[in-house]
C-alpha positions in Angstrom: 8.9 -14.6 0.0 12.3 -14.2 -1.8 14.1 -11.1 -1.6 14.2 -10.3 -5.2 9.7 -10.1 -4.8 10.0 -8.1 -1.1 12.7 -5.7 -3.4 9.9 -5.5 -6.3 6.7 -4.7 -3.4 9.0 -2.2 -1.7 10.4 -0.3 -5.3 6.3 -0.4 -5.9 5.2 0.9 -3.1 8.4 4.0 -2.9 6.1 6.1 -4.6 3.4 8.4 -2.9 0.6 7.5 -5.2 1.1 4.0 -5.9 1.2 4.0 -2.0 -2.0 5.4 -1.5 -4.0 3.7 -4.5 -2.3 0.1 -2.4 -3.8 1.3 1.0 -7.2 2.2 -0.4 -7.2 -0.9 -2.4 -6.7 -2.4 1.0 -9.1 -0.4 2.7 -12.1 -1.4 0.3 -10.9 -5.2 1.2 -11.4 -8.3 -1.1 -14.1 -7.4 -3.3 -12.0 -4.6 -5.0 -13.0 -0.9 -6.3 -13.1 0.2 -10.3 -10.3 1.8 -11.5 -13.0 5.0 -12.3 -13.7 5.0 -8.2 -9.9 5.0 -7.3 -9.4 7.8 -10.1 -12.0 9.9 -8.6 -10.9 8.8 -4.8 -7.6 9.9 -5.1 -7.8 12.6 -7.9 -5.6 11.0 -10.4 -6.1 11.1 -14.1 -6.8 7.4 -16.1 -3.8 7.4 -17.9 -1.2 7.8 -15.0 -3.6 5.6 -13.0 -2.9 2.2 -15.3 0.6 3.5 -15.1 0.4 2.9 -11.6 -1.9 -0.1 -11.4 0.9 -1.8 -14.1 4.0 -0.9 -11.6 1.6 -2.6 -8.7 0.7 -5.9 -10.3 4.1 -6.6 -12.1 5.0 -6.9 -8.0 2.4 -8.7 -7.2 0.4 -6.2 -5.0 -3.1 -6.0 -6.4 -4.8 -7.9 -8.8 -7.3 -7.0 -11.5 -10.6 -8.3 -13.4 -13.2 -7.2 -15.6 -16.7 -6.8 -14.6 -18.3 -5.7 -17.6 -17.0 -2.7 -18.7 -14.9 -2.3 -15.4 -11.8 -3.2 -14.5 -12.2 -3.9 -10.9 -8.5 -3.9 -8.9 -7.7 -5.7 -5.3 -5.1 -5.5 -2.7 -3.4 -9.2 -2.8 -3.7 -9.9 0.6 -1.3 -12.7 0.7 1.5 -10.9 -0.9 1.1 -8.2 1.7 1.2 -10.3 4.7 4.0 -12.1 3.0 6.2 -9.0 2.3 5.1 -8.0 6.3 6.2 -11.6 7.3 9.7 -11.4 5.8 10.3 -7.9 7.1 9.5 -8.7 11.0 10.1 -12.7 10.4 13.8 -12.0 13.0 12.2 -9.1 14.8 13.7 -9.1 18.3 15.6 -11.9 17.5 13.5 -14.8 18.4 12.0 -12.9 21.5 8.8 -11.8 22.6 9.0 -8.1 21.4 8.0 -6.0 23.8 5.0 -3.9 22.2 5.6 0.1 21.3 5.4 2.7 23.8 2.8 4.8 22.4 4.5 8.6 21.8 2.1 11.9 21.7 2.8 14.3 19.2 5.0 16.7 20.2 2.9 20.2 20.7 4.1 23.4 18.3 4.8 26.4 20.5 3.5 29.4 19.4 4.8 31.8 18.0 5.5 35.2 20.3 5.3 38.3 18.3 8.8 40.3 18.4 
């Protein structure tokens, strides 16, 4: 992946709700979900939808196709994996990475009336 496409999927996916219509997208796998289903999913009118969808495709992130009257959208797998690729491709540089330490949430005191 070149840098100017990983600049294009990151500028893409800056933004809360084209973030969110990518992961669903990715959660529903392969086969896709109608626009209408990720409109009603994530409570965002048609017309800012396409918006969205338009930013998302011009970088390559999800594709689209029409099933009737539908316009079905999917996750492009390959392009993620690519732009994940190309962002860890020198983790650690060259050596095994050790994996995370998983961290707990840190615990809110509470408050103590005054």
């Amino acid at each position: 992946m070149e840098k100017t496409d990983v600049v294009a999927a990151l500028a893409a996916l800056a933004q809360d709700n084209r973030l969110d219509i990518f992961r669903l997208l990715v959660e529903a796998g392969p086969e896709g979900m109608p626009a209408g289903a990720v409109a009603t999913a994530l409570d965002l009118a048609p017309n800012t939808l396409t918006f969205h969808f338009d930013r998302l495709r011009t970088a390559g992130l999800v594709t689209v196709r029409r099933d009737g009257r539908s316009m079905i959208y999917a996750a492009q797998y390959e392009t993620m994996n690519s732009l994940l690729g190309y962002l860890t491709d020198n983790c650690c540089g060259g050596v095994q990475c050790t994996p995370a330490v998983e961290c707990k949430p840190v615990r809110k005191r509470a408050k103590i009336p005054a």
